[in-house]
N, C-alpha and C positions, 0 to 999 in steps of 0.2 A: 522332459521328453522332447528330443528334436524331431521336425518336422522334417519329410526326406524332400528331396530337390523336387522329386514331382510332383508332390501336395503342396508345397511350399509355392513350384512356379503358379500352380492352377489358380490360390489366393490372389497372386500378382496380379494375375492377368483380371482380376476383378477391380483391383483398386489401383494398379500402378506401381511399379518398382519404387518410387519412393512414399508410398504410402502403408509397406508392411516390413518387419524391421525381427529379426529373431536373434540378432549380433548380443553374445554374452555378453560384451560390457556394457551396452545399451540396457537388456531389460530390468540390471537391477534397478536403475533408474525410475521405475515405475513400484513402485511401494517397497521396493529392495527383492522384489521377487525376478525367478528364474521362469518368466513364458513361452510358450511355445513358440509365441509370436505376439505380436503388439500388431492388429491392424487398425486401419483409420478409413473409413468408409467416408463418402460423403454423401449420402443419399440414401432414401429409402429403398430404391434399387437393390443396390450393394451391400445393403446390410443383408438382404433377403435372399442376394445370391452368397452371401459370405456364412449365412446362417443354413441355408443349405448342404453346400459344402460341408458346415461343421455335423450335420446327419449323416452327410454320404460317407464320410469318415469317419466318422464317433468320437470326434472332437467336442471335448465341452470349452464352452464361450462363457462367458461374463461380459457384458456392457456397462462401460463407464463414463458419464460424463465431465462432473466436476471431481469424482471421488471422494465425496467427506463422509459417503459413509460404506458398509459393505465390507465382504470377507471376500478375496486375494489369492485362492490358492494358487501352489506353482503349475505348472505343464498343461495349462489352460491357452486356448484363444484370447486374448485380452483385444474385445474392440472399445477403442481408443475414439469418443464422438465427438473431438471438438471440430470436426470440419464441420459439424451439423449445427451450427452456429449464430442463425440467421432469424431474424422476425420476421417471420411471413405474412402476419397481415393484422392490423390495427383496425377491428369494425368500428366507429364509431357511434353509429349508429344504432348497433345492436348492443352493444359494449360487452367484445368479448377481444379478445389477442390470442394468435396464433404461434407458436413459439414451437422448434426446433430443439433436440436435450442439450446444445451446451449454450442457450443464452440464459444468462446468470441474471440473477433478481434484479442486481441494480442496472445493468442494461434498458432490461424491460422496461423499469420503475422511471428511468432518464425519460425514454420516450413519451410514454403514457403524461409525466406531469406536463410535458412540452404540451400535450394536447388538453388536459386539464384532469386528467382519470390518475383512476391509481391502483396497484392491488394487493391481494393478502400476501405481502413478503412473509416466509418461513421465520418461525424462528430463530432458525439455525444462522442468520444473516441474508444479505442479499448478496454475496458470493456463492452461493449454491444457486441450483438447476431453478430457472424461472416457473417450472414444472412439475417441482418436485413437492411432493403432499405433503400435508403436516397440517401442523397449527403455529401462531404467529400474533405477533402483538395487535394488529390489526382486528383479530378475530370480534371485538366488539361491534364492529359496525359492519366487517367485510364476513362474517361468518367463517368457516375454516374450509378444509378440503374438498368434505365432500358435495358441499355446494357450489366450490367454483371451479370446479374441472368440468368442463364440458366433453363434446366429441374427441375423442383420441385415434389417434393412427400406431398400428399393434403389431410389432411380424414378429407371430407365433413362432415356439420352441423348434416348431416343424420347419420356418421359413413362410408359412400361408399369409397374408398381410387381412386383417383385420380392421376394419373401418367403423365406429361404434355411433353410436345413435342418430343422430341426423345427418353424418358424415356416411352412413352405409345405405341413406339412400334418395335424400339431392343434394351431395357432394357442400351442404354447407354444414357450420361446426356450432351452431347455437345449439345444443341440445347433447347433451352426455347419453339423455333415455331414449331417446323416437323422435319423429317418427324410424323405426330401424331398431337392430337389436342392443338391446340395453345390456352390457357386461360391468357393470360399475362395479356389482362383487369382487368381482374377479381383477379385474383392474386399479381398485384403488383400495387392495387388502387391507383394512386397519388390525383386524388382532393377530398373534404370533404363526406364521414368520414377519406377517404383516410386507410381504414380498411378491413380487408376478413375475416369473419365468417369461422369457422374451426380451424384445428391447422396445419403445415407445420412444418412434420416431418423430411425431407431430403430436400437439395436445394445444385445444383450445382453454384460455382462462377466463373465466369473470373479470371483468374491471370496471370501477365505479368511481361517480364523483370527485375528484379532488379542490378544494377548497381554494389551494396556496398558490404559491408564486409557480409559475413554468419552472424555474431552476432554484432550491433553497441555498440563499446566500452565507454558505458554507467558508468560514477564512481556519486558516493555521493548518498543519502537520499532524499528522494522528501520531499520538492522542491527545495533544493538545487541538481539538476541534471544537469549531463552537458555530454559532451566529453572529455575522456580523449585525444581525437585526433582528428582532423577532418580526416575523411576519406580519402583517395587519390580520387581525382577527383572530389571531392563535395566543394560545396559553398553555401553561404547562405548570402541573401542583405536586403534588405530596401530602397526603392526609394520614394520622396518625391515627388509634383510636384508642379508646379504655378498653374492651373488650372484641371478643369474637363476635360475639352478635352483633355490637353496634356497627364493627367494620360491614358486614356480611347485610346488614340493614340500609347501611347508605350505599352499597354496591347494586341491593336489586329495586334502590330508587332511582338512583341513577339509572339505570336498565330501563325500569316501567318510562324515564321519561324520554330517551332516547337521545340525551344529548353531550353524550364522549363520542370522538374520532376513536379513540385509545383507553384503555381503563387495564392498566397492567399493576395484578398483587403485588409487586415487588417486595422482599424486606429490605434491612435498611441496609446491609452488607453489601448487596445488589444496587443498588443506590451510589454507597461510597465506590465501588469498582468504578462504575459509570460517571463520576466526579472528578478523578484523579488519576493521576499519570506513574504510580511506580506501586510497589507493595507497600514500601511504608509509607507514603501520605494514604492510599486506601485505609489501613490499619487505626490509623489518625483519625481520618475522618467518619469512619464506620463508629471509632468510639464517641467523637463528638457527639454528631448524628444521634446515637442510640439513647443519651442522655436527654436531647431536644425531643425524640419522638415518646409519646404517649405508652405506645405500644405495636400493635400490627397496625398494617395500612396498605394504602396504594396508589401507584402514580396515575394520574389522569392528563390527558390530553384537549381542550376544548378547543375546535375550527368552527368559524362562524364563516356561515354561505356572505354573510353581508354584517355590518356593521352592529343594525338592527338583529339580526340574530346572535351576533356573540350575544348581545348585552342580554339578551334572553336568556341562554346557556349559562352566564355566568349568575344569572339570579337566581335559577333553579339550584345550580350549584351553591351555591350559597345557603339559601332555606334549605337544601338535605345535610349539606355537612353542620351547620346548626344544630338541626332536630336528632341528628347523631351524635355529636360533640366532639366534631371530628377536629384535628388542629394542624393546620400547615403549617410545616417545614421553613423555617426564616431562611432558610439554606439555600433555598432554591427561589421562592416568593420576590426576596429583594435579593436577589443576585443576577440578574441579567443575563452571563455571562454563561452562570451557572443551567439557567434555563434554557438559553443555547445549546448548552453542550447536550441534556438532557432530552431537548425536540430532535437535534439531528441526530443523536445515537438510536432512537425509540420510531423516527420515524422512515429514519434510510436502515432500520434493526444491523444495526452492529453491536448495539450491546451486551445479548448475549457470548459475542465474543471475548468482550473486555471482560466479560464477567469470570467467563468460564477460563484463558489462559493470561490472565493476571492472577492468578489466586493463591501461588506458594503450596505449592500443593497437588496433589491429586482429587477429583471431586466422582464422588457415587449418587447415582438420582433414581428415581424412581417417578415414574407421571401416572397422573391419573387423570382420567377423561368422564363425566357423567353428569350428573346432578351438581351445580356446583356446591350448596353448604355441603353434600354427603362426602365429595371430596373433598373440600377443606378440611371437616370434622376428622378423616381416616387423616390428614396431613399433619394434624394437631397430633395424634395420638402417634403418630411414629415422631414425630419429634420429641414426645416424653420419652420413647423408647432409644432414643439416643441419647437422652440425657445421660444416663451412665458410661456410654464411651468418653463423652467430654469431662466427666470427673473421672475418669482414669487415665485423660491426658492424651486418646487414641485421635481421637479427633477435635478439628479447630470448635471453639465455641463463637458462632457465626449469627447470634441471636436467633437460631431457630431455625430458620436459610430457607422456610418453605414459600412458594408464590403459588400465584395462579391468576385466572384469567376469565371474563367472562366471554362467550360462545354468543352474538347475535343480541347481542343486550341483557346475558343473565341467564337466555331461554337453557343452556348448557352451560360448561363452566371445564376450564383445567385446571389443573394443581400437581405442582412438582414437589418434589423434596429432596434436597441433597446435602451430603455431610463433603467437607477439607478436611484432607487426612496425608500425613507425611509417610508416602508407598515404602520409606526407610526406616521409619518406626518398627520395632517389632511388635507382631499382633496385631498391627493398626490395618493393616487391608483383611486379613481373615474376619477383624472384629464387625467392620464395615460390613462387607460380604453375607454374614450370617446377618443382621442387622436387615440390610435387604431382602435376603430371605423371608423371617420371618414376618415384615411387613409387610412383602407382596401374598405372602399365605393367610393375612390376616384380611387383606382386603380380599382376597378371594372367598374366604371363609364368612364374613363378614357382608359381602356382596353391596361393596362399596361402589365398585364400576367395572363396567366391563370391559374395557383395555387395558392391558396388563402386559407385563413382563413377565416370562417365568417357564416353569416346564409345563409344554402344551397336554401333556395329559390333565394336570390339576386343572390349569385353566377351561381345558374342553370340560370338565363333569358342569359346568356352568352355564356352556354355551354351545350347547347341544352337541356335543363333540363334534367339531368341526372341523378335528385337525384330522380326522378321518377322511370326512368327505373332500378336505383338502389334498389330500396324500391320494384319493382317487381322482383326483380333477386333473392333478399333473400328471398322471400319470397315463392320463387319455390326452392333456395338448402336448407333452414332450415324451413319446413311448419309446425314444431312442436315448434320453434321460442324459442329453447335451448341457442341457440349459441349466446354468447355474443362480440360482434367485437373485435378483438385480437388486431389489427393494423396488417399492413404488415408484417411479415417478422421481426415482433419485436424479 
């Protein structure tokens, strides 16, 4: 749908002739799609005269900032926010950071160690939105999302701008709930669509403690990255165990004593990815590995405030993996190099990346969020139920491939599960497919946890059908039904 010259100029005249772009061979350039137009706002202003406009006309908009995630249709508004770019403010004092959508994790994360803090980088890497919800290897100590989103800045479907908890009413951002109204619901949707209609302009974050250097002395080219030192007071392990329990045992002593920076389930697939620079030495070393390890396990991180505190961290560690019979990894223990590579992927989180596009493959996941043994338990049981894809050859046999994570020291817990599968196989992505299916139905049915993937009727009979009261809530802030679902905080 093209824009005519007079809707077209009146956009301009909000952002500038060089800041809105509707030129066809321009917009496939943006996910290969055909948009109305491509604008680029820089300010809260502008988004809310831009967001206006798209009411007065019945234009629907989509806000993007880094784009890693989100649906694209064509003959939409596409606003375009990397002009909104900027870190507005560093409390230190209260320790929180102010952040605009397109400063990316590792921006923030530079700044913050400069000053000694640090915070929950996403999973997904610290190239995405510094703002954008989720959960993240840090989650052991830094807790996940909806702890450290504070005050946000909101301009509703309608255009109305939005200022939430202590930001709506003395203009400062410590507080996501009050004094002032509290819309955390609404704003940091975790189940399906698990999305807020609008854009979020400003968002304060939690930031805490960091232990290390101002700058991690990072040498080589990715992926060949490493440390040229391990830092004073840092370590970095891999324990393996005999069983589910005992892994699941030394996790929530760990937890009850408080002393991981980091405690990520990793398997050892996940592992080898994060070790190694091509497919086939991964493949090499994943088969190594798997003969060294025990069985399941997970990687830990220990940061001592002081010299005196590692040595206390590392003793506790020590008597729990004992009393579990847990066994480190020689691969990483006496490899220096190798525990380099391991702290900086884990702690600047790039490794989800290497994980996820070195893999030969296509990968299907499923997450789960709750209780952490009751998720690991549902995590076990879909990995038997893929056991018959891997003897019919459909998908890679990845030792299992499920992780997870503790929440706050254990108090919660994630757990994923994913299969590698060749999209050129015949059968092998239908087989997948169905395979997810029927494990997200089984955790539904089964009420393993409450976030989920899947069709929000099944999922609402669980939780209170929500996607009703959902489907009424937009449709009282967006009644001109503009606003295309951003995702959270993306």
């Amino acid at each position: 749908m093209a824009l005519s010259k007079e809707i077209y100029s009146v956009f301009e005249d909000v952002v500038g002739p060089e800041n809105i772009c509707n030129d066809p061979v321009i917009m496939p350039s943006y996910f290969g799609k055909d948009f109305a137009a491509v604008i680029l706002p820089k300010d809260t202003k502008q988004v809310q005269a831009v967001v206006k406009l798209c009411n007065k006309y019945k234009l629907k908009f989509r806000p993007i900032c880094t784009g890693w995630k989100g649906t694209f249709p064509e003959n939409i508004i596409l606003l375009d926010l990397r002009r909104m770019n900027r870190i507005i403010e560093i409390n230190e004092k209260n320790m929180y950071a102010v952040v605009e959508p397109y400063v990316i994790s590792a921006q923030l994360q530079a700044e913050l160690m400069k000053r000694g803090f640090h915070f929950n980088v996403k999973g997904a890497g610290t190239n995405t939105a510094a703002m954008l919800r989720g959960h993240g290897h840090l989650d052991q100590t830094t807790s996940g999302d909806d702890r450290n989103h504070l005050a946000i800045e909101w301009v509703t479907p309608e255009g109305n701008i939005v200022r939430s908890g202590s930001l709506g009413s003395t203009d400062e951002w410590f507080s996501g709930d009050g004094p002032g109204p509290s819309l955390r619901s609404i704003l940091t949707s975790a189940v399906p669509p698990g999305s807020t209609p609008g854009v979020f302009t400003k968002a304060a974050v939690k930031i805490y403690h960091w232990p290390g250097p101002s700058r991690l002395p990072v040498k080589g080219v990715s992926p060949n990255i490493t440390l040229s030192e391990i830092p004073p007071n840092f370590m970095a392990r891999y324990y393996s165990f005999s069983s589910l329990e005992k892994m699941m045992q030394a996790e929530f002593k760990i937890g009850e004593s408080e002393i991981a920076f980091e405690l990520m389930g990793f398997n050892i697939a996940m592992v080898a990815s994060n070790m190694t620079v091509s497919n086939e030495e991964d493949e090499e070393v994943f088969r190594r590995l798997e003969k060294e390890s025990q069985g399941l396990g997970f990687f830990i991180i220990i940061a001592g405030n002081c010299a005196a505190d590692f040595e206390y961290k590392k003793k506790v560690l020590r008597h729990i993996i004992n009393e579990t019979g847990g066994k480190s990894l020689e691969s990483i223990e006496k490899d220096p190099r190798t525990e380099g590579i391991l702290l900086t992927n884990c702690i600047r989180i790039s490794a989800s990346i290497r994980e996820t596009f070195r893999s030969g493959g296509m990968f299907a996941s499923i997450p789960s969020m709750g209780q952490r043994d009751l998720t690991v338990r549902w995590a076990v049981g879909a990995g038997k139920a893929k056991r018959s894809l891997i003897e019919k050859g459909l998908v890679v046999d990845d030792g299992g491939a499920f992780f997870g994570w503790g929440v706050e020291h254990g108090h919660l817990g994630k757990t994923e599960i994913f299969c590698r599968y060749d999209p050129l196989k015949p059968g092998a992505e239908e087989a997948v497919q169905k395979w997810k299916t029927e494990q997200q139905k089984r955790a539904s049915d089964e009420h393993y946890f409450a976030m989920l993937w899947g069709p929000e009727d099944e999922i609402g009979k669980g939780l209170c059908n929500y996607q009703s009261w959902w489907s009424k809530l937009k449709k009282a802030i967006d009644p001109n039904g503009v606003a295309l679902e951003a995702g959270s905080l993306v």
